[in-house]
C-alpha positions as CSV (number, residue, x, y, z in Angstrom):
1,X,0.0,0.0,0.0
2,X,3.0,2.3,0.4
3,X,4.1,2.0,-3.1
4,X,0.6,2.7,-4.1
5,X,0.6,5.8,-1.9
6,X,3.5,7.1,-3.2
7,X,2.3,6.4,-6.8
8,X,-0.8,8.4,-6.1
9,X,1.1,11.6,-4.6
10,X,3.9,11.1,-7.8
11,X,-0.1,11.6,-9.5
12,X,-0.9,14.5,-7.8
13,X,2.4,16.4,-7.6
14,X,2.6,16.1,-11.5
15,X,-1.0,17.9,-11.6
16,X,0.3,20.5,-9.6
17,X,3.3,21.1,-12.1
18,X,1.0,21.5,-14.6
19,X,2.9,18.6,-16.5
20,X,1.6,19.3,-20.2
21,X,1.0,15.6,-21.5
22,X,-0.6,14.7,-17.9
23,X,-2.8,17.7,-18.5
24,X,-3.7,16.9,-22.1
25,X,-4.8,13.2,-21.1
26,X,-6.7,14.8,-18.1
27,X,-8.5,17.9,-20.1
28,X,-9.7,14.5,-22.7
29,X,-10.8,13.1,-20.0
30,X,-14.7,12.8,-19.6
31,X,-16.0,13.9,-16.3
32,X,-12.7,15.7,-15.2
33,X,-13.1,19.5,-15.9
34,X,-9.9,21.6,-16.5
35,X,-10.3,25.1,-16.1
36,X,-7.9,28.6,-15.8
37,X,-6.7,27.7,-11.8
38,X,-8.1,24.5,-11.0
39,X,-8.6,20.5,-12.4
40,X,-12.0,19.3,-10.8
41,X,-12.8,15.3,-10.3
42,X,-15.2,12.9,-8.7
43,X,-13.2,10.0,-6.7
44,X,-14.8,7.7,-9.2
45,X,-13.6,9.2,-12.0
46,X,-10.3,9.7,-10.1
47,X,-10.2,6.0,-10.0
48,X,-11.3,4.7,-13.5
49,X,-9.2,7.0,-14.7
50,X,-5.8,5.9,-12.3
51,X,-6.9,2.1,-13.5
52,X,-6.8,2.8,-17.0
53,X,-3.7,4.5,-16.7
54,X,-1.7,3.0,-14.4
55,X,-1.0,-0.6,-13.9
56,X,-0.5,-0.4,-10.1
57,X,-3.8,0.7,-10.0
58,X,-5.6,-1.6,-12.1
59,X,-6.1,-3.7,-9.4
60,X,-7.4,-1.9,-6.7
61,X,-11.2,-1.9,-5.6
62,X,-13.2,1.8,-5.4
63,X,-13.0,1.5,-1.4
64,X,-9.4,0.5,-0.8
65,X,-8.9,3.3,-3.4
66,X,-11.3,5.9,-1.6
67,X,-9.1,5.1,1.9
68,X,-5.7,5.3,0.3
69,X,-7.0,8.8,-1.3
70,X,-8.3,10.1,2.5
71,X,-5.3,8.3,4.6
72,X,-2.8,10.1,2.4
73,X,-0.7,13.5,2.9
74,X,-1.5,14.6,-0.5
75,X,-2.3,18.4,0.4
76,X,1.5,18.5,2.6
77,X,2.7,17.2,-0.5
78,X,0.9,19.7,-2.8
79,X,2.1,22.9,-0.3
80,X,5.5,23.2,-1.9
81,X,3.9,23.5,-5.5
82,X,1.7,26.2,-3.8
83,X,-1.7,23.6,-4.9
84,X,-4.1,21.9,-2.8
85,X,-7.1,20.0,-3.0
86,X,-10.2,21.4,-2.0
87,X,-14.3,20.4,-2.1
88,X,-15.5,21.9,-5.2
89,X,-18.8,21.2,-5.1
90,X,-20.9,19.8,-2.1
91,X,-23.5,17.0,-3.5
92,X,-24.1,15.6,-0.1
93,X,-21.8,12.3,-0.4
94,X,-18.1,11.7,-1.0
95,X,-18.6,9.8,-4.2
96,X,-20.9,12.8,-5.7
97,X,-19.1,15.4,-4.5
98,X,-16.5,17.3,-6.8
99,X,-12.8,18.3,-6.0
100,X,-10.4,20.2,-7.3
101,X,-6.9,20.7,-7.3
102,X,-6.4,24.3,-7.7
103,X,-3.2,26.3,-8.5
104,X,-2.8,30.1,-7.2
105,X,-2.7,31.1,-11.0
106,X,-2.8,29.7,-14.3
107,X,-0.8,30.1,-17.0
C-alpha cells in the first residue's frame, strides 16, 4: 500500500506542475473539468481514470482506493507547489461530490 501511496502523490504532484501531457490526457478526460486555476474530479472518476492509466492501480477496488485517497498527505505534499485539494462542489456524499486541485494562478 505504500508503493501505491506514493504512486498516487507522484499523480498528484505532477497535476500540480502543470505537466503538459498529464494535462492533455486529463483535459480528454470525460467527467474531469480543467479550467484557468483548477482540475476538478469525482473520486470515481479519479479511480477509473488511475486504472486505466496506471497498472498499479488496475487492481485496486473503489474503497481501498477511496481510503488510500483520504489516509494520504497529499495536500502537505501539494504545499510546496503552492496547490491543494479542496471540495469543489458539495453534493451531499463523497462519491458525488467534486474536488479540485487548484493552482494560485494559471498560466
Amino acid at each position: 500500500m505504500q508503493d501505491l501511496q506514493q504512486k498516487l502523490l507522484c499523480f498528484f504532484e505532477r497535476v500540480a506542475q502543470k505537466d503538459p501531457e498529464l494535462l492533455g490526457e486529463l483535459q480528454e478526460e470525460p467527467g474531469f473539468e480543467l479550467e484557468p486555476g483548477c482540475w476538478s474530479f469525482t473520486l470515481p472518476g479519479l479511480h477509473a481514470f488511475l486504472q486505466g492509466h496506471d497498472p498499479a492501480f488496475s487492481t485496486l477496488e473503489y474503497g481501498p482506493f477511496r481510503q488510500l485517497v483520504f489516509r494520504s498527505a497529499i495536500n502537505h505534499a501539494l504545499k510546496s507547489h503552492g496547490a491543494e485539494i479542496t471540495l469543489h462542489k458539495n453534493r451531499g456524499k463523497v462519491d458525488q461530490s467534486r474536488y479540485a486541485l487548484t493552482w494560485p494562478a494559471y498560466p
